[in-house]
C-alpha positions as CSV (number, residue, x, y, z in Angstrom):
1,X,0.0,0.0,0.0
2,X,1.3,3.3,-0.7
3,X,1.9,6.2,1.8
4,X,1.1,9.7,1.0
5,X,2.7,12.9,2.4
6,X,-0.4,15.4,2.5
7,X,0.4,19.1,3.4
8,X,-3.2,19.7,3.6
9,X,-7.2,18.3,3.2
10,X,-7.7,15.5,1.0
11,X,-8.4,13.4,3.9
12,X,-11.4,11.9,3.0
13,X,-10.9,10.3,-0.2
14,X,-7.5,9.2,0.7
15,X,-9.1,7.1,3.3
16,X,-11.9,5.6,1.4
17,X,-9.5,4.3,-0.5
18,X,-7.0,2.5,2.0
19,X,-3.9,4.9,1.7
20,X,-1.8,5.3,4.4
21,X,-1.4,9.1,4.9
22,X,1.3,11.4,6.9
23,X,-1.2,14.6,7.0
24,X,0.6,17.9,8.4
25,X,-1.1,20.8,10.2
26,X,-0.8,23.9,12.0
27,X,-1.9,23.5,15.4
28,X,-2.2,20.8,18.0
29,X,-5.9,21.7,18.4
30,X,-6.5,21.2,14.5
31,X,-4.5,17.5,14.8
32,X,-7.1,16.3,17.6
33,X,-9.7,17.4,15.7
34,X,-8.7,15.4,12.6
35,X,-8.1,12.5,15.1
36,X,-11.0,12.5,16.6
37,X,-13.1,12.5,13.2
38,X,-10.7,9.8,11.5
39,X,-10.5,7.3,14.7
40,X,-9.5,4.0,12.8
41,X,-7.7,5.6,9.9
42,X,-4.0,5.0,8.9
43,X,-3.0,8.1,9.6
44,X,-0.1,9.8,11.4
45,X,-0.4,13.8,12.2
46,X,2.8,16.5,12.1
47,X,2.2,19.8,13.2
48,X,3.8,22.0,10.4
49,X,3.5,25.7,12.5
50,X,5.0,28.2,9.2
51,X,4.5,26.4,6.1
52,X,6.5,29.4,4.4
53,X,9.9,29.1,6.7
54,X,12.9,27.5,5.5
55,X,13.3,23.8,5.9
56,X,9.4,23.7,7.1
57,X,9.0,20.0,6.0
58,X,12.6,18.6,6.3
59,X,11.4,16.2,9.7
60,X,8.1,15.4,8.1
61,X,9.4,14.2,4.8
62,X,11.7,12.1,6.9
63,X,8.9,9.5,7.5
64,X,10.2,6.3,6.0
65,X,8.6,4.9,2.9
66,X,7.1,8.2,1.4
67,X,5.5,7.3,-2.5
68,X,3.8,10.7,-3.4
69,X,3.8,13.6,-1.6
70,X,0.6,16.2,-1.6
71,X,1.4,19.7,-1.1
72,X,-1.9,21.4,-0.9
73,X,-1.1,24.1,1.5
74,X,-0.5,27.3,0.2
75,X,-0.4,30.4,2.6
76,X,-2.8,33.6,1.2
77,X,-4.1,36.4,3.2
78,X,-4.3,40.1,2.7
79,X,-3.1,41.3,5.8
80,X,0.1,42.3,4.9
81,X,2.2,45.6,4.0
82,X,5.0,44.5,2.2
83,X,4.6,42.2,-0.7
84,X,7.7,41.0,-0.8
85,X,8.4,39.7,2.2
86,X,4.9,38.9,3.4
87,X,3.5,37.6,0.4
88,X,5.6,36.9,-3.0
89,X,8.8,35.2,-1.0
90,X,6.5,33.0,0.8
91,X,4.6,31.7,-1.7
92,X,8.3,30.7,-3.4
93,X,9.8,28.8,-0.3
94,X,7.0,27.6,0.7
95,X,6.1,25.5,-2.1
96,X,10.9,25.1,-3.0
97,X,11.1,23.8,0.6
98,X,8.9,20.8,0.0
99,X,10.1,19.9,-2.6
100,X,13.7,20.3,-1.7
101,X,12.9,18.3,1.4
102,X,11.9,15.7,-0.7
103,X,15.1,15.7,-2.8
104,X,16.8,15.2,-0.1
105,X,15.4,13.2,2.7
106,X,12.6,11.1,0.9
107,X,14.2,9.4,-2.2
108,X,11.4,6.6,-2.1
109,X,9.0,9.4,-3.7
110,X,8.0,9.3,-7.4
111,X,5.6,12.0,-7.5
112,X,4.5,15.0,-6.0
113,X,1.3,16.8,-6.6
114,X,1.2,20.7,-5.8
115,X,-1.9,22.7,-5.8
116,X,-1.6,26.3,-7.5
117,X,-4.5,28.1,-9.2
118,X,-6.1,29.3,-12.4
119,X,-4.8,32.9,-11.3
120,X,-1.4,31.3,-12.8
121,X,-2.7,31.0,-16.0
122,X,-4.6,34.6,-16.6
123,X,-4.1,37.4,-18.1
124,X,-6.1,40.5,-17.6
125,X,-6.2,40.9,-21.3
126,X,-7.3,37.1,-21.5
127,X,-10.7,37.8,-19.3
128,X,-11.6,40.8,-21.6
129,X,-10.9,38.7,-25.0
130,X,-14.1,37.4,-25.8
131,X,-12.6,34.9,-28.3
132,X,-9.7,33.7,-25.6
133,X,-9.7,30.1,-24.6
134,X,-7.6,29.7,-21.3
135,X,-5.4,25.9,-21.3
136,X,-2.2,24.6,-19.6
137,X,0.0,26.7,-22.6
138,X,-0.9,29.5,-20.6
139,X,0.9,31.4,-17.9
140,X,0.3,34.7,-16.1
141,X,1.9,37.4,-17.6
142,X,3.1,39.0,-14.2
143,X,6.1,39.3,-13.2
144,X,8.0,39.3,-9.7
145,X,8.4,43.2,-9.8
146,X,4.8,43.3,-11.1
147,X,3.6,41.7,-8.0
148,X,6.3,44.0,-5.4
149,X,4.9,46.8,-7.0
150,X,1.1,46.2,-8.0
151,X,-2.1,46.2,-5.9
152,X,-3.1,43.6,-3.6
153,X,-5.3,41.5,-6.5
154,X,-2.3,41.5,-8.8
155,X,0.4,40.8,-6.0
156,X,-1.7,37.8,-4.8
157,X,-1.8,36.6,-8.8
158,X,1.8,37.2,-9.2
159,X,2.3,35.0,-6.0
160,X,0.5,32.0,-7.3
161,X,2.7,32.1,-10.3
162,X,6.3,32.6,-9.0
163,X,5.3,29.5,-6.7
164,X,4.2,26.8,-9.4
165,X,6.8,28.4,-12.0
166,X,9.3,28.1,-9.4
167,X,8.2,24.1,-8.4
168,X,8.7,23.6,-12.5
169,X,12.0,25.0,-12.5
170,X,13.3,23.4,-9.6
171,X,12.5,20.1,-11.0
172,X,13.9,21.2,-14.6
173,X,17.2,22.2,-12.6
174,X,17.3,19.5,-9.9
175,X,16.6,16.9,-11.8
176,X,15.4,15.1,-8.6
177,X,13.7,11.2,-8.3
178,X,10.3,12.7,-8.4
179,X,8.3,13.8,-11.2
180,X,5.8,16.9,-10.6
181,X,2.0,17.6,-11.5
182,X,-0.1,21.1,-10.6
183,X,-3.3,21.7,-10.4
184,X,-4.7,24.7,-11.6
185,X,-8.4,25.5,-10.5
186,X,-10.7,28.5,-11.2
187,X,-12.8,29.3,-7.9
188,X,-13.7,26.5,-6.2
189,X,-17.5,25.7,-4.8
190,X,-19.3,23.1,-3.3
191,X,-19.4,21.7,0.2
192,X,-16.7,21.4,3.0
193,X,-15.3,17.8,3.7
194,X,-16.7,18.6,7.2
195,X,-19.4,19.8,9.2
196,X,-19.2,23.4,9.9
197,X,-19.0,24.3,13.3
198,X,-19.6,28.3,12.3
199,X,-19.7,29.8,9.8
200,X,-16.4,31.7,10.1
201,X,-15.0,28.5,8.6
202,X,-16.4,29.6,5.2
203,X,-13.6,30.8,3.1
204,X,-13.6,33.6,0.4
205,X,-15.3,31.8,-2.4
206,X,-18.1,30.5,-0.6
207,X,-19.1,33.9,1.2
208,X,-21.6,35.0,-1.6
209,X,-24.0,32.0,-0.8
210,X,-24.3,32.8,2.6
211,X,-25.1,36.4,1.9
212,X,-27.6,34.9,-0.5
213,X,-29.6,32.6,1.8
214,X,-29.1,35.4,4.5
215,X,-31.3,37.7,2.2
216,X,-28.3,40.2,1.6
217,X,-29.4,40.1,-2.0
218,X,-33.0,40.3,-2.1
219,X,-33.0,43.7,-3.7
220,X,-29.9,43.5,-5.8
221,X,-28.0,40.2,-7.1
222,X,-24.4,40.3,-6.8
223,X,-22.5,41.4,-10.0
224,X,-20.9,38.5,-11.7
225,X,-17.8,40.4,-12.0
226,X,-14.0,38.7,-11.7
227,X,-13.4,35.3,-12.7
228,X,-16.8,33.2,-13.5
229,X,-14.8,29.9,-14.1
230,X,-15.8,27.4,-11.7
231,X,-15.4,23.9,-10.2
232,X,-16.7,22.1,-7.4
233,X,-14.0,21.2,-4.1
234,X,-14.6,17.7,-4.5
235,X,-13.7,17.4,-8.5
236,X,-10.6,19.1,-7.3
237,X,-10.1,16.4,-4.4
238,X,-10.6,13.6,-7.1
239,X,-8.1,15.9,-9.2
240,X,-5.3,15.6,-6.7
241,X,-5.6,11.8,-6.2
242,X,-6.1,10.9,-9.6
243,X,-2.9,13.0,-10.3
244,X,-0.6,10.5,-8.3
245,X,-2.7,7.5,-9.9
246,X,-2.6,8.2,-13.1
247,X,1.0,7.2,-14.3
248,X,0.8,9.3,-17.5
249,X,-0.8,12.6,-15.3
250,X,3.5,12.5,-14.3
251,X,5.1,16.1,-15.5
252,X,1.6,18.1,-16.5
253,X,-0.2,20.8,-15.4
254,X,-4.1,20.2,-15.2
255,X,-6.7,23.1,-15.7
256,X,-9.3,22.1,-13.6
257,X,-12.6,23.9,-14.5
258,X,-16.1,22.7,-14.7
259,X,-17.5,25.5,-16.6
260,X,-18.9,28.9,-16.3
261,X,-21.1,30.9,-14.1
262,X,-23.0,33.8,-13.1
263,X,-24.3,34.7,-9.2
264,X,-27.8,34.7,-11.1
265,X,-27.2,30.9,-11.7
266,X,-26.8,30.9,-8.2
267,X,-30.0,32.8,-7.4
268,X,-31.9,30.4,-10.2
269,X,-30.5,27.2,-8.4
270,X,-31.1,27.9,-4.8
271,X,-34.9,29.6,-5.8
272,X,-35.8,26.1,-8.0
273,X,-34.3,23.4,-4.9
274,X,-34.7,25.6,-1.8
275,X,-38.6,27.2,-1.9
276,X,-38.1,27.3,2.1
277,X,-36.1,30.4,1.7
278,X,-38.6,32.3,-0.7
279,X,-38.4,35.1,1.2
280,X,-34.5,35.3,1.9
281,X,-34.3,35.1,-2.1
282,X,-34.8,37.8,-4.5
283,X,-37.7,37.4,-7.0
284,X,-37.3,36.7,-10.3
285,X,-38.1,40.3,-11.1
286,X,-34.8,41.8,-9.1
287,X,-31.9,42.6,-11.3
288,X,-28.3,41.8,-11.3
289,X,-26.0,39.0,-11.4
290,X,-26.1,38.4,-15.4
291,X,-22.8,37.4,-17.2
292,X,-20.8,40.2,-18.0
293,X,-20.1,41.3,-21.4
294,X,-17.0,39.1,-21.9
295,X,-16.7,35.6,-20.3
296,X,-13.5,33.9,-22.1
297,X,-13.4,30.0,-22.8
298,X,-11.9,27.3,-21.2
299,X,-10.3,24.0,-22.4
300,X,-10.4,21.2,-19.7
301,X,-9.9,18.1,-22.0
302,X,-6.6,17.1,-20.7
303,X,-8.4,16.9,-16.9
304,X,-11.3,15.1,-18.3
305,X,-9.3,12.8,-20.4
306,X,-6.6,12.3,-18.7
307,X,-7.5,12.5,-14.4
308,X,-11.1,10.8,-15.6
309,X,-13.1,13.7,-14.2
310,X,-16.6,13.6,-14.8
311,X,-17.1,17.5,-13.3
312,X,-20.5,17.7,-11.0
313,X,-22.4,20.3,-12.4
314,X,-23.5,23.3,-10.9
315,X,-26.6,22.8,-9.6
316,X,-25.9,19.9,-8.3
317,X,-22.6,21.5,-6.3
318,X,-25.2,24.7,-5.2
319,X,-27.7,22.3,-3.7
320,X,-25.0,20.5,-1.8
321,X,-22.8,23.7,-0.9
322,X,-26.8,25.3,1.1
323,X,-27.5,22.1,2.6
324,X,-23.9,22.0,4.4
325,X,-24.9,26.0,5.2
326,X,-27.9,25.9,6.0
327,X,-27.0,22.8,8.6
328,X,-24.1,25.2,10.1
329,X,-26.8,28.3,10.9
330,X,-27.0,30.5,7.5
């Protein structure tokens, strides 16, 4: 049986399907917690305080008889002041250090799979070309002194993109035992792994369906404005596994997007499956949330083909995403 190094939650499916798993996280509390919901699992827990400092994973990786290593964890906030040294040179070591660690302390590994993001891949002219169709061939314009010197959205971006073209070069350089895979998702919806026990648990993505079934847009919808590229958390789960299975996934990056979307899909969804909240929701007559005037294409044939996704749609993914909220108190 193989053992997996995951840096961060993937837990569930890697246990369905019998993997032994070395799991790291950032607290004591959060490694009882994990314990405590995963009571007969093969699991051992590492408490990984900085994922960003230097030589972060070099014990961990230590574990003997390591086959793939996960590294999902990816540090993003926007509390900083300095992008430099708060942002852009953390993302860089904290996705180098892993695999360095690996390199060097866990030669039994053959793959590692690292988690970066569609924001990688954009271009702001890109999301304003009506006849662009986003892939793998294509990388985020921005550059280093782009992201030291632009605004917090771009600085973020250029973060994302220094750390995955930094995890390509290393292994172009380094020429270490293990081959490398990314994966490369739009924003991601759906329902947690886990029960919510508030809803300050919700991350960014997520936050404009509980303002929906909280009645903050009952008078006005949202505007669909950004990215609408989206895929569901637990498409993105299957991603990451199938990305170590797979033998010819090895050395690729995968776009993984299920489609489009507008927050007026979400309105239309939640209206058709939850009539309980009729009066949270706005009528059909209230305005706002339409597509924008330019919504580029994607291409996610080498996912599909290659990972064997067969991406949940987006109904589907609303209906489950409110039932998890709804349970937690929205």
């Amino acid at each position: 049986m193989q053992k997996v190094l995951l840096t961060a939650h993937i837990l569930g499916l890697l246990i369905q399907r019998g993997y032994e798993i070395v799991t790291t996280v950032r607290s004591e509390d959060k490694a009882s917690k994990i314990r405590k919901a995963h009571p007969n699992a093969k699991l051992s827990i590492v408490v990984v305080a900085d994922i960003a400092a230097p030589n972060a994973f070099d014990e961990v990786v230590k574990t003997p008889g390591l086959d793939v290593v996960l590294h999902t964890a990816s540090p993003f906030h926007f509390n900083w002041t300095d992008a430099k040294t708060e942002l852009l040179d953390p993302a860089i070591t904290g996705t180098t250090s892993i695999l360095k660690a690996t390199k060097e302390f866990a030669p039994s590994v053959r793959r590692v799979v690292v988690t970066s993001s569609f924001v990688s891949m954009l271009s702001v002219a890109g999301l304003q070309d009506p006849n662009k169709v986003f892939s793998e061939s294509d990388w985020n314009p921005n550059t280093y002194e782009d992201g030291v010197k632009g605004d917090k959205v771009t600085a973020y971006r250029v973060s994302k993109t220094v750390a995955e073209r930094s995890a390509w070069k290393f292994v172009q350089e380094e020429k270490p035992n293990f081959d490398l895979v990314t994966i490369c998702p739009p924003l991601v919806f759906g329902p947690t792994a886990h029960e919510l026990n508030s809803l300050s648990e919700i991350n960014t993505s997520n936050e404009r369906f509980v303002d929906l079934v909280q009645g903050k847009w009952k008078n006005e919808i949202l505007p669909s404005i950004g990215v609408n590229l989206w895929v569901d958390v637990r498409d993105v789960a299957l991603a990451h596994i199938a990305a170590f299975e797979k033998q010819n996934a090895g050395g690729k990056r995968f776009f993984c997007v299920a489609g489009k979307f507008c927050n007026r899909d979400i309105v239309i969804a939640t209206r058709k499956n939850f009539p309980e909240l009729k009066d949270k929701l706005p009528s059909e007559d209230v305005r706002g949330g339409e597509y924008p005037p330019v919504v580029p294409g994607y291409d996610n044939s080498r996912a599909t083909e290659i990972l064997g996704i067969d991406w949940l749609d987006f109904e589907r993914s609303t209906i489950d995403n409110i039932k998890r909220l709804l349970a937690a108190g929205a």
